[in-house]
C-alpha positions as CSV (number, residue, x, y, z in Angstrom):
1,X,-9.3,-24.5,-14.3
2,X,-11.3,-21.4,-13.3
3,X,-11.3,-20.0,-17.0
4,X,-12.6,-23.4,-17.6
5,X,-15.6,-23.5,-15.1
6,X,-16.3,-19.5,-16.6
7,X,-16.4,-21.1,-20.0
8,X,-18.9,-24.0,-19.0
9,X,-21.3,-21.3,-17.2
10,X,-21.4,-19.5,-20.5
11,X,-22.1,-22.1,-22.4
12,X,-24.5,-23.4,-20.0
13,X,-26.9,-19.7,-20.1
14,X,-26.2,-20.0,-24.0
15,X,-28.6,-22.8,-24.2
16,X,-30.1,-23.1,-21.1
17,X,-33.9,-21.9,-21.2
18,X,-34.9,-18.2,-19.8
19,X,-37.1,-19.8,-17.0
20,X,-38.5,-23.0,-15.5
21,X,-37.4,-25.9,-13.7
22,X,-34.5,-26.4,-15.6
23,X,-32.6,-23.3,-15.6
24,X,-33.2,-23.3,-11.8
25,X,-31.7,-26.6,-11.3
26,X,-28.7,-25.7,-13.8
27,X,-28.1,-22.4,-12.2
28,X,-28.0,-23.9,-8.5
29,X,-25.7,-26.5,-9.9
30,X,-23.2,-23.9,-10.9
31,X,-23.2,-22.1,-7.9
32,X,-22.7,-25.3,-6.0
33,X,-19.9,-26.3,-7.7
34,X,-18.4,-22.9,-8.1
35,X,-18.5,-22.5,-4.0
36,X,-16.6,-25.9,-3.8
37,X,-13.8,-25.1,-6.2
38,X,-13.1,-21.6,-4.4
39,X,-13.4,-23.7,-0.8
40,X,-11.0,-26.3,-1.9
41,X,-8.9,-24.0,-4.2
42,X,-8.5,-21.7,-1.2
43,X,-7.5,-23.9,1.4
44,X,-5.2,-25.6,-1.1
45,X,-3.7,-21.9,-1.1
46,X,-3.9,-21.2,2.4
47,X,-2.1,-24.6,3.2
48,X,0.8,-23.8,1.0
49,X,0.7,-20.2,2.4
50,X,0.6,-21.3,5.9
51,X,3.2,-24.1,5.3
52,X,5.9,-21.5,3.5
53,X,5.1,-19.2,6.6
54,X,5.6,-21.9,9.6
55,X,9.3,-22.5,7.5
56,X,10.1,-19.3,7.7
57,X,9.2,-18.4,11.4
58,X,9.9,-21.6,13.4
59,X,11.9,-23.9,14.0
60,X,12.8,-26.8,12.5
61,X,11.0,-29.2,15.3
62,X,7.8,-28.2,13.9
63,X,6.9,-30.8,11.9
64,X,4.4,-33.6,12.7
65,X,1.7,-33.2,15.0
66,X,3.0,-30.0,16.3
67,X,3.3,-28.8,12.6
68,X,-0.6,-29.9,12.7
69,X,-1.9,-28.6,15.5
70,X,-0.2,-24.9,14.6
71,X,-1.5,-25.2,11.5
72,X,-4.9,-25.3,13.1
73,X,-4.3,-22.5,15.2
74,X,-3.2,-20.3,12.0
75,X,-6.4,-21.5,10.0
76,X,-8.4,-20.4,13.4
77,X,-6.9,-16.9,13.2
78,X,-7.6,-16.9,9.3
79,X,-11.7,-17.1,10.0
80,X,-11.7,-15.2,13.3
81,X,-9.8,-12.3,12.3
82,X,-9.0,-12.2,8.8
83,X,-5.3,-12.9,8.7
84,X,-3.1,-14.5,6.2
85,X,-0.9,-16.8,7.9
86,X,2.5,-15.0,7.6
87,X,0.6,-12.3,10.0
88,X,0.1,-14.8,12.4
89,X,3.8,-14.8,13.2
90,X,4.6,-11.2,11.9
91,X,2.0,-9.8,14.5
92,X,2.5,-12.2,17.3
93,X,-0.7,-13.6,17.4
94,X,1.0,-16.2,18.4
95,X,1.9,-14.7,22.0
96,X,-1.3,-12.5,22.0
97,X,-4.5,-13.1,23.9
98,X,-8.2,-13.0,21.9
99,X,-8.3,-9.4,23.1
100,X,-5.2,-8.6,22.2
101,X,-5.6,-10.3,18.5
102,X,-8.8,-8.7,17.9
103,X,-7.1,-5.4,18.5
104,X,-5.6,-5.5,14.9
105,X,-6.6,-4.3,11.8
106,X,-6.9,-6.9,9.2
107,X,-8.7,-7.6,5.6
108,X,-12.0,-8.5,7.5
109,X,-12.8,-5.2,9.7
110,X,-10.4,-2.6,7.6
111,X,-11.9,-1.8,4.5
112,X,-15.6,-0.8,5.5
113,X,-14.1,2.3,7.1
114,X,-12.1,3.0,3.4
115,X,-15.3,2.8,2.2
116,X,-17.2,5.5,4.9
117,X,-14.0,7.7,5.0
118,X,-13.1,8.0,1.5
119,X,-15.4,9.0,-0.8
120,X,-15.7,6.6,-4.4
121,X,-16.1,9.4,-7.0
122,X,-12.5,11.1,-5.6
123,X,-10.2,8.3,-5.3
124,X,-9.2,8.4,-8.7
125,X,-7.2,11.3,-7.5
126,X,-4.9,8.8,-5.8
127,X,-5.4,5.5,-7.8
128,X,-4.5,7.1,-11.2
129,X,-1.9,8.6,-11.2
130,X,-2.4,11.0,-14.3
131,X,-4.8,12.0,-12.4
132,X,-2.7,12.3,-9.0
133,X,-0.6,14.8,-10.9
134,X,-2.9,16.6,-12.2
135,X,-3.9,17.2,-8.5
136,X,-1.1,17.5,-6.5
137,X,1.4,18.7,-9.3
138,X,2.7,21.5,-7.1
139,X,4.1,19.7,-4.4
140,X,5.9,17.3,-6.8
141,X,9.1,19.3,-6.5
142,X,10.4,18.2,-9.7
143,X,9.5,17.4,-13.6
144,X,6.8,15.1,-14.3
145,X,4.6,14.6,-17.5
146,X,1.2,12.6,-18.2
147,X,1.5,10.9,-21.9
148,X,-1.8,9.5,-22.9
149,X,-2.0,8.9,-26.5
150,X,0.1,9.3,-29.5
151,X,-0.6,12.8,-29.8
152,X,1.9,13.3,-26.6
153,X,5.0,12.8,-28.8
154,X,6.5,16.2,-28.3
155,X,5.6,16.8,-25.2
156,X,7.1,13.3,-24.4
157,X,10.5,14.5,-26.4
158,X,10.8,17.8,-24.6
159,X,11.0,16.0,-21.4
160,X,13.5,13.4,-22.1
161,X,15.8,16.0,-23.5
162,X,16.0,17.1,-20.2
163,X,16.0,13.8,-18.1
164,X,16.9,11.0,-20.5
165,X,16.8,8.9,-17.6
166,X,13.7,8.9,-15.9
167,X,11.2,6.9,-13.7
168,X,7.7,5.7,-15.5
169,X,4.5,4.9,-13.7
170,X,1.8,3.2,-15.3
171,X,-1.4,5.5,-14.5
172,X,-2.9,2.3,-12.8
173,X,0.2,1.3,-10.6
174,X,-0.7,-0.3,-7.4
175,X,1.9,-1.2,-4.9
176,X,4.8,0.0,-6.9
177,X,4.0,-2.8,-9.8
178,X,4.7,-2.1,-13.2
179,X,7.1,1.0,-12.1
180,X,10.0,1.3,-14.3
181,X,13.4,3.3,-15.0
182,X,14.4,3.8,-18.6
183,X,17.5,5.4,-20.0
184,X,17.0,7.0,-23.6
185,X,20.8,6.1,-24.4
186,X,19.4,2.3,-24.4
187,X,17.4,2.9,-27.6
188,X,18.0,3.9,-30.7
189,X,15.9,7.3,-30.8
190,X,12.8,8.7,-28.7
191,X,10.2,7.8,-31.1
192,X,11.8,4.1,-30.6
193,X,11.0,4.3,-26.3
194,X,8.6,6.5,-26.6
195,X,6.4,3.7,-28.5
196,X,7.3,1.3,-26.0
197,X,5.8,3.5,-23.4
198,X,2.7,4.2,-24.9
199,X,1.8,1.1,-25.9
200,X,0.9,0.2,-22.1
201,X,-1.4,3.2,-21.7
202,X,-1.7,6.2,-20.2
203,X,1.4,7.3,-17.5
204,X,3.0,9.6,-15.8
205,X,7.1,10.0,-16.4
206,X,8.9,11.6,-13.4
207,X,12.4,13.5,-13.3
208,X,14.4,11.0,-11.0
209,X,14.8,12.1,-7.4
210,X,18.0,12.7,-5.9
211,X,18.0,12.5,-2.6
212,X,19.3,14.5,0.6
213,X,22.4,13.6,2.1
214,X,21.4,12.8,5.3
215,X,18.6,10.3,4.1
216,X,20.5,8.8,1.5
217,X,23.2,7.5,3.7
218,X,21.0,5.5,5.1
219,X,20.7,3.2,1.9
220,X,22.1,5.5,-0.7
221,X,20.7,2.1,-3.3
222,X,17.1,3.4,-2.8
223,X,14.6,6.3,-2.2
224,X,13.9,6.4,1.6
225,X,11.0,7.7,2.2
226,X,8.6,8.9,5.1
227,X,4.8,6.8,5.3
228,X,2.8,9.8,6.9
229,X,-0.9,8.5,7.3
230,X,-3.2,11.4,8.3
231,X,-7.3,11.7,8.9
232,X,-8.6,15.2,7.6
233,X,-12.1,16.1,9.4
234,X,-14.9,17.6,7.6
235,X,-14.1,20.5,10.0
236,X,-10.9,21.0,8.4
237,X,-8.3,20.2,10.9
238,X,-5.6,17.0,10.4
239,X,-5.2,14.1,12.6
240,X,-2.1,12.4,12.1
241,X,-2.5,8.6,12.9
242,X,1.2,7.1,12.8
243,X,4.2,7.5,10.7
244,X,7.4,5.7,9.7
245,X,10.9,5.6,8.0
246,X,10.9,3.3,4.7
247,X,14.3,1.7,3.5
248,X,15.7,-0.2,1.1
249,X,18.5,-2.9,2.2
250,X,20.7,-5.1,0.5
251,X,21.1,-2.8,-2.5
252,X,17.4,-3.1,-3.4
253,X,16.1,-0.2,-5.6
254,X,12.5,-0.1,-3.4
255,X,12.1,0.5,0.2
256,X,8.9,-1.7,0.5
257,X,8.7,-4.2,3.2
258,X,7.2,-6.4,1.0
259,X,10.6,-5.8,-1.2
260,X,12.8,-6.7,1.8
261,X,13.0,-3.7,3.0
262,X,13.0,-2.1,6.5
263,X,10.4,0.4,8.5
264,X,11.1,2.3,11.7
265,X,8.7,3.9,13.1
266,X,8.9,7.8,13.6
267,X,7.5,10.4,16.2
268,X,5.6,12.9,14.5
269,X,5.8,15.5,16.9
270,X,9.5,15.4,16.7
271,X,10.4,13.7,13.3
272,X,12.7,10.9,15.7
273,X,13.3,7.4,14.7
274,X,11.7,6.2,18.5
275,X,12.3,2.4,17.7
276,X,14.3,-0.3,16.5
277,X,13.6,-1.1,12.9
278,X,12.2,-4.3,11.2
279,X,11.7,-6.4,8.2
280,X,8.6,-8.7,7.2
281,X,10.7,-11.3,8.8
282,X,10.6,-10.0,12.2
283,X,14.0,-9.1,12.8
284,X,14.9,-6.5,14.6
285,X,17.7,-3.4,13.5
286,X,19.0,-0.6,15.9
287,X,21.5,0.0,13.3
288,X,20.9,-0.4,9.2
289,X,22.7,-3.7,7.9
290,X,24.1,-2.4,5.5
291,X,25.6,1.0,5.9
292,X,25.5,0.9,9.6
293,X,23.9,4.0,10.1
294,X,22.2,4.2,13.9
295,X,17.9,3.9,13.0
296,X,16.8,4.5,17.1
297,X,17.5,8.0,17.9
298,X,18.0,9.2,14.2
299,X,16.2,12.7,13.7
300,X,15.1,13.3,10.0
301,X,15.6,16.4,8.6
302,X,13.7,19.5,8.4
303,X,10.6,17.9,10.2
304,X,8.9,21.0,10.5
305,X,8.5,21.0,6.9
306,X,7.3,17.4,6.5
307,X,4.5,18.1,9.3
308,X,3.3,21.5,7.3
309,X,3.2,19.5,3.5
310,X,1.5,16.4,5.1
311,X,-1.5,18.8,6.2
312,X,-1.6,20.9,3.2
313,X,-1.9,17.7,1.1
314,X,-4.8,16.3,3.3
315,X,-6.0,19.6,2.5
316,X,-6.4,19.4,-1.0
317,X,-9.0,16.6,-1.3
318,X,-11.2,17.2,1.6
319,X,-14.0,14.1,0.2
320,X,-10.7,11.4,0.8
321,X,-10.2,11.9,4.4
322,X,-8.1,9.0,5.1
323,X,-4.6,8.8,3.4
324,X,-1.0,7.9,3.4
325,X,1.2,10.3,1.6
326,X,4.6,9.4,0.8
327,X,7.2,11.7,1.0
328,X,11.1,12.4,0.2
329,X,13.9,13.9,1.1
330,X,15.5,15.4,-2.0
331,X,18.3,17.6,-2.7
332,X,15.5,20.0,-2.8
333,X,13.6,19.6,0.4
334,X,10.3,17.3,1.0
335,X,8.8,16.7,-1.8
336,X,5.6,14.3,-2.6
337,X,6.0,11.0,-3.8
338,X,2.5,9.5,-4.0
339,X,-0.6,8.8,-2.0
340,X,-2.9,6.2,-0.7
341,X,-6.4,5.7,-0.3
342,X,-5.8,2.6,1.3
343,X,-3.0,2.9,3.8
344,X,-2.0,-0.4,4.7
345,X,-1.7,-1.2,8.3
346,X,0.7,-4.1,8.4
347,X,4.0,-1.9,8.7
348,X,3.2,0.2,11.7
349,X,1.9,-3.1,13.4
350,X,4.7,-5.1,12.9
351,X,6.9,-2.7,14.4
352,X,5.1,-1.6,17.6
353,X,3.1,-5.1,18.0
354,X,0.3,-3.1,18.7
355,X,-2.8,-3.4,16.6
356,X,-4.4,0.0,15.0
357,X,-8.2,-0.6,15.2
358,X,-8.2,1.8,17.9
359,X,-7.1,4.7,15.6
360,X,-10.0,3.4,12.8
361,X,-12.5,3.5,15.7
362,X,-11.2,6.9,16.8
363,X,-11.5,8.4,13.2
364,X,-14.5,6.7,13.3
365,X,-15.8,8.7,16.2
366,X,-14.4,12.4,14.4
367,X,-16.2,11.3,11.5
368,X,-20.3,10.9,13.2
369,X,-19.6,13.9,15.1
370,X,-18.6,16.1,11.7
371,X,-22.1,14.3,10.3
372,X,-24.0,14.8,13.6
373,X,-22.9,18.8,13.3
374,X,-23.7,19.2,9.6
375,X,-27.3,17.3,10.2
376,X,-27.7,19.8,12.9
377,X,-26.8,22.7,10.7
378,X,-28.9,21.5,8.0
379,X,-31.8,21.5,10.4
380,X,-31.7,25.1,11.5
């Protein structure tokens, strides 16, 4: 229906005339009826959203009226502060005061400080991740190669002759999509994968990582890994802002939340798992469901380690000051994994309950004073 509406515009400035009454009227009568599709459209979303959310949180006795009136109170939270309605019962908004709800980061107040932190000619670093390589390739830890055209063939070859089975990353992957493990004994020769791979564009193909003992116990099915977020002033020195434990559960091969998986969050000063752990759902694990492995009280290896590579990463690309690097345990030490110019904020919120705007506004406040120093410099 959208492609459709698109199509009609098209059409519509095709023969409409380049000024006058006319195009005016035409031109307001798109925009009209474009802002009532995306109002209808999007509440017909939300409602389905909200409904699929209210199933999964409450009780069956919310139907009816009730169902009605918490609907209300979701849509409410939805202008006011930006949530999608699963967060509405994820966060607690529904036991938290205004004050308490407004102490949240969400899509409405998070992404003008991405924008000030982070500056838009350097994120490419992160986003791509040929480029990301390219980078950071020293604290990968392991084999990695960037294919991007044809021409890469032998270089493509020399690395699957040393790890036919391998992990590919589309250079644009966001949020894990598109990620991929191939074996080479599936096909019939290399040229055969090899095509297969390229055809989707330019990539990155990593040696698989095999991790640590004591990480992989915890869900030996995926890569565990640790969500360090850290702020890196224009003065040089490293603020990190919180950090968790990532697993998988159920035999899932990803650790995202979003994938099932469960966070706990993690003390940084210590490297201590200092709470119970949780999934999107809400519920609550002192010990992993699967392997039984105690979460509160577990101390992750090696800390020292994890704190020094999460500062000389931050280090490396001084103009993104805002990041989330994801690291693992391998049989090798810490290695990096990837990282984010975007951190997301809904892990570390769900866990504590405790909204994160007071970090942003804190950063925030590091950031003027770094600007307020160099405008002062400048002016001597």
């Amino acid at each position: 229906m959208k492609k459709k509406i698109k199509k009609l515009a098209r059409k519509i400035a095709a023969v409409a005339p380049k000024s006058g009454i006319i195009r005016t009227v035409l031109e307001g009568t798109y925009r009209a009826g474009a802002s009532i599709y995306k109002r209808f459209f999007g509440l017909r979303r939300f409602r389905e959203a909200a409904n699929e959310a209210i199933d999964q949180h409450c009780p069956e006795e919310k139907k009816g009226f009730a169902r009605f009136i918490l609907m209300l109170k979701i849509y409410g939270s939805r202008v006011r502060y930006g949530i999608i309605p699963k967060e509405y019962f994820i966060y607690g908004f529904n036991m938290l005061s205004a004050e308490g709800r407004r102490s949240f980061v969400t899509r409405s107040n998070k992404y003008k400080y991405y924008k000030k932190f982070n500056s838009r000619n350097y994120v490419d670093f992160l986003n791509q991740k040929t480029e990301t390589y390219r980078k950071f390739g020293e604290f990968y830890g392991r084999d990695v190669v960037s294919l991007y055209t044809d021409a890469d063939f032998e270089s493509f070859k020399s690395f699957v002759e040393k790890h036919p089975r391998f992990i590919y990353k589309p250079a644009q992957d966001y949020g894990g999509r598109g990620i991929k493990i191939y074996d080479l004994k599936n096909y019939d020769c290399p040229e055969d994968l090899f095509a297969i791979i390229i055809f989707n564009g330019a990539c990155v193909l990593e040696e698989l990582i095999v991790q640590g003992e004591e990480i992989a116990r915890i869900h030996p099915d995926s890569v565990n890994t640790v969500r360090l977020v850290t702020y890196h002033s224009d003065s040089g020195d490293t603020y990190p802002q919180w950090c968790f434990l990532r697993m998988g559960s159920g035999g899932s091969h990803t650790d995202n939340m979003s994938g099932g998986g469960i966070s706990a969050l993690v003390d940084f000063e210590t490297g201590v798992v200092c709470d119970c752990g949780r999934d999107y759902l809400g519920h609550r694990y002192i010990y992993h469901p699967d392997t039984n492995v105690q979460l509160v009280g577990l101390k992750l290896p090696h800390w020292d380690e994890v704190r020094g590579l999460a500062c000389r990463l931050a280090a490396v690309l001084p103009e993104v000051r805002f990041v989330g690097w994801d690291l693992a345990y391998s049989d090798r030490g810490w290695v990096f994994v990837e990282g984010n110019a975007q951190p997301q904020c809904v892990a570390p919120q769900i866990m504590s309950y405790n909204g994160k705007l007071r970090n942003y506004k804190e950063m925030d406040k590091i950031y003027e004073a770094d600007h307020k120093a160099l405008a002062g410099g400048a002016a001597k």
